[in-house]
NULOMAR-918076 format. One line per 2 residues: their letters; for each residue z, x, y of C-alpha. Coordinates in steps of 0.2 Angstrom, whole numbers, m for minus. Last residue first. Layout:
A	Z X Y ~ ...
This chain:
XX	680 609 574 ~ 674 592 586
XX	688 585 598 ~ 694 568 592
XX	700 550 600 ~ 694 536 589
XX	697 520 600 ~ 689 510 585
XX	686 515 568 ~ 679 502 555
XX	675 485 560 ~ 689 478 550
XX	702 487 562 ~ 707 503 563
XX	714 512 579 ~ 715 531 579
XX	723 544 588 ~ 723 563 585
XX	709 566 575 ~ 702 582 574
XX	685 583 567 ~ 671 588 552
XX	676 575 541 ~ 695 572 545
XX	708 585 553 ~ 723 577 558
XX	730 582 574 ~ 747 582 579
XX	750 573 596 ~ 756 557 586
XX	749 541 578 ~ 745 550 563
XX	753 568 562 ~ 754 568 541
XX	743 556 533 ~ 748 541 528
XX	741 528 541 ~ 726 539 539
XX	721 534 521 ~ 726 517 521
XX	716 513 537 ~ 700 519 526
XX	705 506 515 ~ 702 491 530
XX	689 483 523 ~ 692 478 505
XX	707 475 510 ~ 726 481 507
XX	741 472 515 ~ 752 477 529
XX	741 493 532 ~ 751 499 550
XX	743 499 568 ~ 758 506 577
XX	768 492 587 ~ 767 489 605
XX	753 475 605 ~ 754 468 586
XX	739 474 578 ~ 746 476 561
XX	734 477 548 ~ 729 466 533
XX	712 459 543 ~ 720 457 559
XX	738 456 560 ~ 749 451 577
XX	733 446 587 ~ 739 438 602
XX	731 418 608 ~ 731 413 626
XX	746 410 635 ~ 740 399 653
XX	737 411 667 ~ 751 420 675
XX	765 416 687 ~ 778 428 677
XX	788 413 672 ~ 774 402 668
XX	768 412 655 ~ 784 413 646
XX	787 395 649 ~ 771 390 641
XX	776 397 624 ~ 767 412 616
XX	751 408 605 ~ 751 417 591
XX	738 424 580 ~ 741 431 560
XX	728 436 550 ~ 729 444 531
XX	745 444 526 ~ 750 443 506
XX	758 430 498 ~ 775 422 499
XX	778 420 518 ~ 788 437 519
XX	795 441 536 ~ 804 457 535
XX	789 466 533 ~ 792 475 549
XX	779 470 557 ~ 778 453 553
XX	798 454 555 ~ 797 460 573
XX	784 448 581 ~ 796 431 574
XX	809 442 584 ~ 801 443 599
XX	792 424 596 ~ 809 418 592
XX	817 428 609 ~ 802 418 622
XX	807 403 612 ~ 824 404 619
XX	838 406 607 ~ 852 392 604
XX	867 391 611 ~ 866 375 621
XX	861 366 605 ~ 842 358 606
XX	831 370 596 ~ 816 373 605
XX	800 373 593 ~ 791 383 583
XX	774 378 579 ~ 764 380 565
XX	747 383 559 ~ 742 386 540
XX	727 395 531 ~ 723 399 513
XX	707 410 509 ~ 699 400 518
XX	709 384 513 ~ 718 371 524
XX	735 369 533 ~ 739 362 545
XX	752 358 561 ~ 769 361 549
XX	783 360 563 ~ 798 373 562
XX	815 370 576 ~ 818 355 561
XX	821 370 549 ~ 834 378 561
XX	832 396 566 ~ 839 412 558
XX	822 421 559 ~ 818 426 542
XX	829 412 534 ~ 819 399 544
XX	801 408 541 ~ 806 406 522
XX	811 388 519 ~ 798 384 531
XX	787 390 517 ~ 797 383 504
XX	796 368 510 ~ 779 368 513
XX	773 371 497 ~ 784 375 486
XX	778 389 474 ~ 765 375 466
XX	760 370 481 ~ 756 388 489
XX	748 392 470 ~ 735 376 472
XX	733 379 490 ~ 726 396 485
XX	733 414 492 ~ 729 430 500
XX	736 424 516 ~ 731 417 534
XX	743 412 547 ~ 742 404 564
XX	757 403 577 ~ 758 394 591
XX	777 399 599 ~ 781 380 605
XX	782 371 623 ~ 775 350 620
XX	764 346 631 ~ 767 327 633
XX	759 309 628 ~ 769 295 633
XX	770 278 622 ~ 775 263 633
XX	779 245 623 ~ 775 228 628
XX	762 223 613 ~ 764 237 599
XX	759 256 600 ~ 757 265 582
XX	751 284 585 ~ 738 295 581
XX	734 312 585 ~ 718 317 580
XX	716 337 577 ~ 703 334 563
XX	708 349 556 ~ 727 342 555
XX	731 326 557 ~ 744 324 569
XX	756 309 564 ~ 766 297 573
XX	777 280 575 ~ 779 276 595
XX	785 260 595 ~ 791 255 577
XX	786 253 559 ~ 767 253 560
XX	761 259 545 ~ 756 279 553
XX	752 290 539 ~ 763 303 531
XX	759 322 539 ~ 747 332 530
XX	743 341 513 ~ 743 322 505
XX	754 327 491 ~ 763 339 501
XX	767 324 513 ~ 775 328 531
XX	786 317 537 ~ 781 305 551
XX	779 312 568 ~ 794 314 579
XX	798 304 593 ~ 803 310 609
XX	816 300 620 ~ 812 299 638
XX	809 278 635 ~ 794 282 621
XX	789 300 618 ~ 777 308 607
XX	774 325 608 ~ 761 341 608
XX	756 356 604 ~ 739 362 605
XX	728 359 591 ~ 711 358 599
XX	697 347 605 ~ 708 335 604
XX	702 319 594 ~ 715 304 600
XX	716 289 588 ~ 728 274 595
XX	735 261 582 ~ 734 244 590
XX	751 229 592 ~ 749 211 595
XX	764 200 590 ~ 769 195 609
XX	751 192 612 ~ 749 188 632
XX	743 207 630 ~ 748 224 639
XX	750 237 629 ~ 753 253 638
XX	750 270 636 ~ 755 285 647
């Protein structure tokens, strides 16, 4: 909780908090949040704080600073905020993710895919490498609407099945579940859960599948077509019969086989 307290009825700062991560958070001021400023394509991040009321905010992305205007008399809390954390990375450019809409478009996408509201999506960053961006999905307010446990399920779901397309190719997708799932079951706090992993599918209860071809997953392209993968009929490869097998970007990985 912060407070300005000064004999300066005019007085106001700008706070700068450096996380040492991008958890989600909020703003709130009298029990109301506040969300930050809108985000600006043309500045790849949230509009900066210019001091027009208690409480104005941006996260800056990368960085992870959260900043926020606090003027003389007013109390700025600083909460957890529950989301389904979820990090993309895509064969793409930040100069063709602009030019096909940027974040509009993208929220445009997840939104149509999952049936949720835009405002329920939250643009944390994005940044090259190839092109990387983190967003939160947040609870939607109306009495009706899904749980955030249900929006993680189904966000799951259309990776796998393709459903959801974000534009550009898939190379890595992580998600942080929501608190509240965690905190149901009495466990640990979420930690992150491999959806894709180098352009394959890693999502626990879902078969490894080749989403998007790589350099380093090929030999995955040849199994997961071959008849009797992923079931008790054996596929012979090299020499051996395979009857399971993983592939990430290492290579093969929990490779079950009986030598011919």
């Amino acid at each position: 909780m912060f407070t300005l307290k000064t004999l300066d009825a005019t007085a106001a700062i700008t706070v700068r908090i450096a996380y040492p991560g991008a958890e989600s958070r909020q703003i709130q001021v009298g029990g109301k949040t506040i969300e930050y400023n809108a985000w600006d394509d043309a500045l790849k991040g949230y509009g900066p704080v210019t001091g027009k009321y208690c409480g104005e905010s941006r996260f800056i992305g990368v960085q992870n600073v959260l900043e926020f205007y606090l003027p003389a008399g007013c109390t700025v809390t600083v909460l957890p905020r529950d989301a389904v954390q979820t990090n993309v990375r895509m064969e793409w450019t930040l100069d063709a993710f602009f030019a096909k809409g940027g974040t509009t478009a993208f929220v445009d996408r997840v939104c149509a895919a999952l049936g949720i509201h835009a405002s329920t999506v939250k643009i944390v960053s994005l940044y090259e490498g190839s092109l990387i961006v983190n967003y939160n999905l947040v609870a939607d307010t109306a009495p009706d609407a899904p749980s955030l446990e249900s929006i993680q399920a189904a966000q799951t779901e259309q990776f796998a099945t393709g459903g959801l397309d974000l534009g550009a190719p898939l190379l890595e997708v992580a998600v942080i579940p929501p608190a509240t799932a965690v905190a149901a079951t009495g466990g640990e706090a979420p930690k992150a859960v491999s959806i894709v992993s180098d352009g394959v599918l890693t999502a626990p209860g879902y078969q490894p599948v080749v989403l998007t071809q790589t350099t380093t997953n090929k030999c995955a392209l040849t199994l997961s077509v071959a008849p009797g993968f992923g079931d008790p009929a054996p596929l012979e490869y090299d020499g051996y019969f395979i009857t399971t097998a993983y592939v990430t970007r290492n290579g093969f990985a929990d490779l079950f086989a009986n030598a011919n």
